[in-house]
C-alpha positions as CSV (number, residue, x, y, z in Angstrom):
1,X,90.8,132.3,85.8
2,X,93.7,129.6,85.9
3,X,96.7,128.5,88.4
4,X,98.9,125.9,88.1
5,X,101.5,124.2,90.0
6,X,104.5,122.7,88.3
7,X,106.1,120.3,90.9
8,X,104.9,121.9,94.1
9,X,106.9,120.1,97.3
10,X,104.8,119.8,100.3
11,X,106.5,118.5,103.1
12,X,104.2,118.2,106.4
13,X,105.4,117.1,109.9
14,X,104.4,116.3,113.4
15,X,107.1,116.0,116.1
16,X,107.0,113.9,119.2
17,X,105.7,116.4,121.1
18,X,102.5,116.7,118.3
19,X,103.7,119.9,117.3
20,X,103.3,120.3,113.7
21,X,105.9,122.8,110.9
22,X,102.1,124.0,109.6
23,X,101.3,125.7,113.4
24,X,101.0,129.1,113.7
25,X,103.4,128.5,116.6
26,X,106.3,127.0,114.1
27,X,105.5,129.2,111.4
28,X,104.3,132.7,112.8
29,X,105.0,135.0,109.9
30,X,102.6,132.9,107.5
31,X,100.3,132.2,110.2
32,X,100.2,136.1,110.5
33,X,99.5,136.6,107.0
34,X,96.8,133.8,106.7
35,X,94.6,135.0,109.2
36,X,95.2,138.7,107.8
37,X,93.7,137.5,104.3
38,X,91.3,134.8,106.0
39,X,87.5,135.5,104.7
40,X,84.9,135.5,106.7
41,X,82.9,132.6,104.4
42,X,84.7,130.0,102.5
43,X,82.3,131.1,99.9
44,X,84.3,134.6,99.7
45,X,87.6,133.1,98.9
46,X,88.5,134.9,95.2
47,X,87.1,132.5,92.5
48,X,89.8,130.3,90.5
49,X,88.2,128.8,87.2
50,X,90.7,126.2,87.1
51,X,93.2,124.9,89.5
52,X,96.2,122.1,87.9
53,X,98.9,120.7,90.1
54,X,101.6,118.6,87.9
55,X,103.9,116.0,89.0
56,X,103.3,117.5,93.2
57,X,105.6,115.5,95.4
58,X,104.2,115.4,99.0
59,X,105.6,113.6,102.4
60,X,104.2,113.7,105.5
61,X,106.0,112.0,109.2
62,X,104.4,111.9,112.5
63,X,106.7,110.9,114.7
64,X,104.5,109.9,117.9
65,X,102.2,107.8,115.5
66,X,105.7,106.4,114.1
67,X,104.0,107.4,110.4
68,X,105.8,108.2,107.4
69,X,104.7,108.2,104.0
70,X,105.8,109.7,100.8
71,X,104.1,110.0,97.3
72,X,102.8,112.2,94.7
73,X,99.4,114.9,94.7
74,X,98.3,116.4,91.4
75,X,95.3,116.8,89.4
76,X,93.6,114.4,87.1
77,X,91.0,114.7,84.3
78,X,87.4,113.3,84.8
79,X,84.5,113.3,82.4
80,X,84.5,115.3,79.5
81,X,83.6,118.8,80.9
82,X,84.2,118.1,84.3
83,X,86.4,119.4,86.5
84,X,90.0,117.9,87.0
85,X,89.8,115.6,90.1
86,X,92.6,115.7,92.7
87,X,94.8,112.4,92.8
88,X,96.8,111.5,95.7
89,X,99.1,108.5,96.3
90,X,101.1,108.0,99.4
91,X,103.2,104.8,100.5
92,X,105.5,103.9,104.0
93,X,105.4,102.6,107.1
94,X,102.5,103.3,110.4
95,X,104.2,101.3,113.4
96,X,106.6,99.4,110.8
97,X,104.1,98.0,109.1
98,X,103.7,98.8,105.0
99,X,101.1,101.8,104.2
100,X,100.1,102.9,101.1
101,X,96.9,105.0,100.3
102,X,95.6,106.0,96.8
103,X,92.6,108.8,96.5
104,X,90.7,110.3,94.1
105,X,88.6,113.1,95.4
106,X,86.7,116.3,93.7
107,X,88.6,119.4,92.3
108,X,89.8,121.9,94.5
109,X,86.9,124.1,93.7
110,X,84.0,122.4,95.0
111,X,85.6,122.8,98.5
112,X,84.2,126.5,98.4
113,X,80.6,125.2,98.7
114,X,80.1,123.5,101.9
115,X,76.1,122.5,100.1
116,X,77.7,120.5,97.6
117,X,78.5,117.0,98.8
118,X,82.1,116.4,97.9
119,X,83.1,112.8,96.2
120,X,85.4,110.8,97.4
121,X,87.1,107.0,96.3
122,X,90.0,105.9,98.6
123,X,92.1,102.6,98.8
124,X,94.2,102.0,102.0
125,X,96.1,99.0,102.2
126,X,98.1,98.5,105.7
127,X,99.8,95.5,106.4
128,X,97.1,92.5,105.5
129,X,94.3,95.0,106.0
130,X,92.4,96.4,103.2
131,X,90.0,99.4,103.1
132,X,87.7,100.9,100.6
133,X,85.4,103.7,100.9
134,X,83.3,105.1,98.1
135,X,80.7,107.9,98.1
136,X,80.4,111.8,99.3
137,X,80.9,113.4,102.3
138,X,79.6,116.9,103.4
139,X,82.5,119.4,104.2
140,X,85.2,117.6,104.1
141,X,87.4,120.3,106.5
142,X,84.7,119.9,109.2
143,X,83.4,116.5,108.2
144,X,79.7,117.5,109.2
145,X,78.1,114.2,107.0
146,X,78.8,111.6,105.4
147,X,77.2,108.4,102.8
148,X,79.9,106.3,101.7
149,X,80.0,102.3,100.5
150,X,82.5,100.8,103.0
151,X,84.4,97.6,102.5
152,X,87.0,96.1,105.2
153,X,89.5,92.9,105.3
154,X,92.0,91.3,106.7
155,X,93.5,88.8,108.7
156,X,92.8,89.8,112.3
157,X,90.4,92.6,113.6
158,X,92.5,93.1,116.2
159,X,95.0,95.2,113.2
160,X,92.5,98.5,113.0
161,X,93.9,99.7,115.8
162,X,97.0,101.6,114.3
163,X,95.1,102.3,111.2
164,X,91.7,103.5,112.3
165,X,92.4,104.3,115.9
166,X,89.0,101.6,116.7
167,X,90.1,98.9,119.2
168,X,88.9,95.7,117.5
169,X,88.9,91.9,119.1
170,X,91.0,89.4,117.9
171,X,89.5,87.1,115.3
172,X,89.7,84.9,112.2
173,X,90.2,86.2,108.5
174,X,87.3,89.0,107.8
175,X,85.8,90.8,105.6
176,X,83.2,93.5,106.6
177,X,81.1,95.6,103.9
178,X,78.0,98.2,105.0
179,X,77.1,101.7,103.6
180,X,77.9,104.4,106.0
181,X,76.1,107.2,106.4
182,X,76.5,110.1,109.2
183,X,74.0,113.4,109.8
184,X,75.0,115.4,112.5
185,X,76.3,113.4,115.8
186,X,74.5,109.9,114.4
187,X,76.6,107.3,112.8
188,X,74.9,104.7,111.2
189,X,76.1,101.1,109.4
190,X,73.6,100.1,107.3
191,X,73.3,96.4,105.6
192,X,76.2,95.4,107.3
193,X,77.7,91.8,106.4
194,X,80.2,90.5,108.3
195,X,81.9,87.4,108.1
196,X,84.5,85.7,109.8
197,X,85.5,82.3,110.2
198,X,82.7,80.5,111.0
199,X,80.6,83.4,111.7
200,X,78.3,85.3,109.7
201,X,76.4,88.3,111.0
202,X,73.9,90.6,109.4
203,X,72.4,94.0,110.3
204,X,72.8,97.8,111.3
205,X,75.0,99.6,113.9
206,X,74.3,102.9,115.3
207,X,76.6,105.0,117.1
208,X,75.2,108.4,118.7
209,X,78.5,110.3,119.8
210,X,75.9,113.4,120.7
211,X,75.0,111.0,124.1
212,X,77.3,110.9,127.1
213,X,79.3,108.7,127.0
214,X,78.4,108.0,123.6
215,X,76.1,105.2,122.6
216,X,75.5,102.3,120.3
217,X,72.8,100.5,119.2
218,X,72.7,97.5,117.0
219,X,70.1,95.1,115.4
220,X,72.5,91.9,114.4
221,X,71.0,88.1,112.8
């Protein structure tokens, strides 16, 4: 009915190469066993009533993404009667520049129900860029939907890159705020404001990454 985890190390790595120490290739033996025990459905994995991680140190490098961050994962108390959220903190370096990422996401057990949209509230702070993102998403291991209040700054568009992987032109101080919502292969941005310098634009973006080559469509004042 319980398990709990008194200052549980994880320590996660990807190599140059993008070999990670989780891969069934690096770790056979456990990868052996994990498929051996794998269920079927998520739904079938053996019910825990209550899952508490204390004072959890976690670090995680990539070395080709020259990211390295180190923090602290454990389990924090919500509303009366709720379920104990899981908190995670993380600071370091992506490309030299200064990371640091606090979450606060739904217990561990809501991840057996893939109908249940799973809440999420996440700060990311990298460099001079600042991101927020507040809502659900649907599945969080295979990411299948999403509807989250999103909120983006900085000093230069052109700084996503590292961070989000999204090439972005170079341009005054921003600040960009939308809701984001995705249901299948459709992303969409909806009441989008985005200001910078002079400019002030209004409207939605959608991206359909179901076309070939994907496609985007947007209605901008």
């Amino acid at each position: 009915p319980r398990m709990m985890l008194r200052k549980p190390d994880i320590a996660l790595e990807r190599n140059a190469q993008g070999q990670s120490n989780w891969s069934p290739e690096q770790s056979p033996v456990a990868g052996n066993v994990a498929q051996a025990v794998q269920p079927e459905e998520r739904s079938e994995t053996p019910l825990i009533g209550q899952i508490e991680i204390v004072d959890g140190h976690v670090s995680y490098v990539d070395q080709k993404r020259k990211l390295d961050l180190e923090g602290a994962i454990q389990t924090a108390t919500g509303q009366v009667g709720a379920n104990p959220q899981a908190e995670l903190t993380l600071e370091g370096k992506l490309e030299g520049q200064p990371l640091s990422l606090h979450f606060i996401g739904g217990s561990a057990l809501m991840l057996r129900d893939t109908d249940i949209p799973y809440p999420v509230d996440l700060d990311v702070a990298y460099g001079n860029t600042k991101l927020k993102a507040k809502g659900t998403v649907q599945d969080p291991f295979k990411f299948t939907g999403a509807n989250l209040q999103l909120s983006l700054t900085g000093q230069n568009l052109a700084d996503i890159f590292p961070l989000l992987g999204i090439p972005g032109p170079p341009t005054p101080p921003y600040r960009i705020a939308g809701q984001v919502t995705r249901e299948g292969d459709i992303w969409k941005v909806a009441d989008m404001k985005l200001h910078s310098g002079d400019t002030d634009l209004v409207g939605d973006v959608t991206v359909d990454q179901g076309s070939k080559p994907p496609h985007l469509t947007a209605h901008l004042v």
